[in-house]
N, C-alpha and C positions, 0 to 999 in steps of 0.2 A: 513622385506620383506617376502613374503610368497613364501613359497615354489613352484615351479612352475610345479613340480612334484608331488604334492601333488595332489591323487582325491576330485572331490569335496563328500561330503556327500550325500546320497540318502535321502528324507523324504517320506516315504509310508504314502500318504493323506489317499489315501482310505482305507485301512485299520483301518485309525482313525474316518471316517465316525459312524454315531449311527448304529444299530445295524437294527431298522426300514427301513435306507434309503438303506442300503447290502443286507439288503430282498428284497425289491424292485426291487434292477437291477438284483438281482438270480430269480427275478421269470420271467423274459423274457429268461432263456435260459429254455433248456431241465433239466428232472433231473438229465442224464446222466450226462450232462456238468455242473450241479451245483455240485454234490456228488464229481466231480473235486476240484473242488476249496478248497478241505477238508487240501488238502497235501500244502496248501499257508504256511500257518505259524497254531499256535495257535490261532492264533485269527479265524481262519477259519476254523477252525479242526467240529466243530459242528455247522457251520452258515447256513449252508446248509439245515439243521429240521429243520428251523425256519421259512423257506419257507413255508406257505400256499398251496402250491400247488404241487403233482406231475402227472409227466408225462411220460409214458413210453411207450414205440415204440421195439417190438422184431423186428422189421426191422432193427434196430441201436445197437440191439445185436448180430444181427447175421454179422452185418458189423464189429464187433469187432470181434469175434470167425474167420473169414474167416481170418483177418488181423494176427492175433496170429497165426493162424495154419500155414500161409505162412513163416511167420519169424522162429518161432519152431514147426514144427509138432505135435511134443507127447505133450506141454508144455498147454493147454488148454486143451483136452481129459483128460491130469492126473489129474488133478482141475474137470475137471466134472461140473461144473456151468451151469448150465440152465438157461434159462430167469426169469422162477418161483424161483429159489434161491437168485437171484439177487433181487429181487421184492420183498422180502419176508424179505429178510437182509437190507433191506431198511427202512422195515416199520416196524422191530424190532427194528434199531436204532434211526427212529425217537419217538419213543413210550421211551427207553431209558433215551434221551434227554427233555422229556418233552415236546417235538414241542407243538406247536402253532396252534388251530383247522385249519384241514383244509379248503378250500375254491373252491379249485379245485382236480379234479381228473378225468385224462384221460389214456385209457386202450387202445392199439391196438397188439392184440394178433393174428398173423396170420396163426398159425402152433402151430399144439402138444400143445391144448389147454388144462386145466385141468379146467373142471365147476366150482369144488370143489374150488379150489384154486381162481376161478375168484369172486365168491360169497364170499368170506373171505373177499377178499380183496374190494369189494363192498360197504357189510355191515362193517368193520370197517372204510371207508372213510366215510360213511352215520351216524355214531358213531359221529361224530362230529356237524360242522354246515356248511356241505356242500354246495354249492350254484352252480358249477358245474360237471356235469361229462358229459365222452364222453366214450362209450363204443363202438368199433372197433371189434366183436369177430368173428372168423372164424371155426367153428368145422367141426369136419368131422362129426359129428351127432347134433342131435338137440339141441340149449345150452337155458333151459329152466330162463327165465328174472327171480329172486327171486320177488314171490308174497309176502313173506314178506316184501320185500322194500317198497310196495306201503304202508305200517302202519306207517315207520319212517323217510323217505323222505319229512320231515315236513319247511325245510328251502330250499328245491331243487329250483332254477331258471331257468336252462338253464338244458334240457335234451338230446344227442346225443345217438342216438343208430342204428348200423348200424353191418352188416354182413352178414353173408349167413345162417345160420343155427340157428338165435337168435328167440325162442320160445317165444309169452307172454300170458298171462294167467292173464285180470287184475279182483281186485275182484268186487264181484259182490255190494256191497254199494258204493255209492257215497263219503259218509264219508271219506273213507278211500283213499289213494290218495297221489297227491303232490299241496297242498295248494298254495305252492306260487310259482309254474310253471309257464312261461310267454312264452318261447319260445322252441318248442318240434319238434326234426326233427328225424325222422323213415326212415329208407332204407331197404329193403330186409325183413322186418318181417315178422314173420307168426304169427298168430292168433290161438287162441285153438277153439274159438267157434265164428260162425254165429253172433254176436254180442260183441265180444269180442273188435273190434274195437271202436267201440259206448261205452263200457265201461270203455274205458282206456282215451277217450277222458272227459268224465265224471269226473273222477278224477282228470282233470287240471281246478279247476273254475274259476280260472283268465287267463288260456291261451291268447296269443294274439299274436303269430309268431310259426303257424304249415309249416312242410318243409314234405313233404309226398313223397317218392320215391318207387313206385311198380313194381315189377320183376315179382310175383308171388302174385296172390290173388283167390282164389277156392270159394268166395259166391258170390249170387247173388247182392247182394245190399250193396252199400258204401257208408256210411252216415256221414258227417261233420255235426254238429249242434252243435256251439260254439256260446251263444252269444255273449262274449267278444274278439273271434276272430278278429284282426286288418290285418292279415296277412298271405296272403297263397298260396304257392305253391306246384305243383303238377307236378307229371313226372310218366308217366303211359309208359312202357314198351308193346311190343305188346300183352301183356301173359296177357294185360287187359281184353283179350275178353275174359276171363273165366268169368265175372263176367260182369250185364247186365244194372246197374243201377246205377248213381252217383246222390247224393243227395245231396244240400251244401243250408245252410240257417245260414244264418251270419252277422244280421243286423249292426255290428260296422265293417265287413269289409270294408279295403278302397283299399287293393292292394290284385290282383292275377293273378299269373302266371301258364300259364298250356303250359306243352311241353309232345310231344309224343303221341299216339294214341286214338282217339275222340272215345267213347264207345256209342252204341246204344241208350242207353236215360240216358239227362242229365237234372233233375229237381234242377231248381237255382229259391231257395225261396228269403227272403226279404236279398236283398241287396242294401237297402236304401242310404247307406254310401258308394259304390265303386266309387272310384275316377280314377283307372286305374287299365289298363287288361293286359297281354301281352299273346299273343297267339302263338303257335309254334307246327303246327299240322304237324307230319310226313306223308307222302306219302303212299297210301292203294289202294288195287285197288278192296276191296272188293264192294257188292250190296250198293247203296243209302248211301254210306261214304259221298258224296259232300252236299246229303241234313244233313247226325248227323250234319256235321258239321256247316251248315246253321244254324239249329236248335239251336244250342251252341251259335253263334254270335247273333242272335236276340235275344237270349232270355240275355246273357252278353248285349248289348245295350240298352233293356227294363230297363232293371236294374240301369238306372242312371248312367251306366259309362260315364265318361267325357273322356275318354282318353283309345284308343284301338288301343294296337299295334299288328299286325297279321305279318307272315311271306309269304315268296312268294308262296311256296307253294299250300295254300289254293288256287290260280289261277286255278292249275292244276286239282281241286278237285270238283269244282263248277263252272258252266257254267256263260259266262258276264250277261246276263239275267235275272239270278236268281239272280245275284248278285246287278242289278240295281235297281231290286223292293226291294229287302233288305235295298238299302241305301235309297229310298223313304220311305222307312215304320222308318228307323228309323236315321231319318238326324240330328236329334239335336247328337247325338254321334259321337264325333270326333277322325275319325280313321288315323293310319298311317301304309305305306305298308313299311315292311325291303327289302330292295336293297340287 
């Protein structure tokens, strides 16, 4: 008879799992909480490099530093650890290890940036066969995009770049670029030159999911001309009326969204292919806003949209009147009002 005091025996499946299917469920966490799983056993001491992806968040560094300091005061100050050392011992241990090219690479740096350190660490994820990055940067000065990136960013897919102080500078050839870009979303950037926008777009020739978010923009003229564009939205901040012209021709679009402030003239060339619009004009109480924005909906309704959703807003903006010879001119467009 067995002992009835006896425990039963543990068996650690997933530990015995391949080594493919532990990468897998490490890449749905953070890096933070994957470089955990280092202290499981041996088996896990270096599974964590083999991860295709990291991820790092100085928001979740600084939520560790606050947590240490409560528990010991001096006991993290005498370590000295920075975000940049941790990120740094990271990416010497997976280089160590041999890792596995990576596939992802996300950055959100939002204090006590270091360029230098940002652009290392950049170009060595781009060293590989990157397919993602999301860049997050906050400087207190201007953090200029590496113009070198655009020559070896040859396998990039999805590009995130967003912050307050991210400089870009694309070059001036077509050539040179991100060949196999598809989906490109921009927030807060600045531009070096008058054209600078127009040329960064240039270098994506299969794009087809642009996400455009403007804070700040100082030229006259804003130019989309993507033919492969599929997809596009736009969020224009009120600091749009620095700039007096929106230009958008993009015969393979089929969706776009625009929220935020209608700018003085909006020229919307062949969009043959728009299937649906969604509109979301904020409230202006400047001269003849009711007619820009008239001017935007007829000219989106010429356009072969099938489907036009607007916000309530726009009521307040444009007289019934104006609005009932609009829907006579252009009735085969079918619109809906958000409640």
């Amino acid at each position: 008879m067995a002992n009835s005091n006896s425990k039963p025996t543990g068996v650690d499946r997933i530990s015995n799992l391949p080594d493919s299917l532990l990468c897998h469920i490490l890449s749905f966490l953070t890096t933070k909480e994957a470089v955990v799983t280092s202290i499981l056993s041996n088996r896990w001491k270096t599974l964590w490099t083999l991860v295709p992806k990291l991820d790092f968040d100085s928001y979740q560094f600084k939520e560790i530093s606050s947590s240490d300091e409560e528990q010991s005061p001096n006991q993290f100050n005498r370590y000295g650890f920075t975000f940049a050392h941790i990120v740094s011992r990271v990416w010497a241990l997976r280089n160590r290890n041999n890792a596995y090219p990576l596939k992802q690479f996300r950055l959100y740096w939002h204090s006590d940036s270091d360029p230098i350190q940002v652009e290392t660490w950049v170009h060595a994820a781009l060293s590989h066969e990157l397919e993602e990055l999301e860049l997050h940067i906050c400087f207190p000065e201007l953090f200029n995009f590496p113009s070198a990136l655009f020559n070896y960013a040859k396998t990039l897919v999805v590009l995130n770049l967003m912050g307050n102080n991210v400089y870009v500078n694309p070059p001036s050839s077509a050539l040179l670029g991100f060949p196999s870009l598809k989906t490109l979303h921009l927030e807060n950037v600045w531009y070096a030159k008058p054209d600078s926008f127009s040329r960064f777009l240039s270098c994506c020739p299969v794009l087809q999911d642009l996400t455009l978010h403007l804070q700040t923009y100082t030229y006259d003229v804003l130019k989309i001309i993507v033919p492969t564009l599929k997809r596009l939205c736009l969020d224009f901040n009120n600091s749009a009326y620095q700039y007096n012209k929106l230009e958008i021709n993009a015969p393979a679009l089929e969706y776009l969204g625009f929220s935020g402030y209608v700018i003085e003239h909006v020229l919307l060339g062949n969009l043959s292919n728009l299937v649906e619009a969604n509109i979301e004009v904020d409230y202006d109480e400047i001269k003849d806003y009711g007619n820009m924005i008239m001017d935007f909906i007829k000219q989106l309704c010429l356009s072969s949209s099938n489907s036009l959703t607007l916000n309530p807003f726009i009521w307040t903006q444009i007289s019934h009147n104006a609005f009932v010879k609009l829907l006579n001119l252009i009735f085969p467009c079918f619109i809906i009002w958000l409640s």
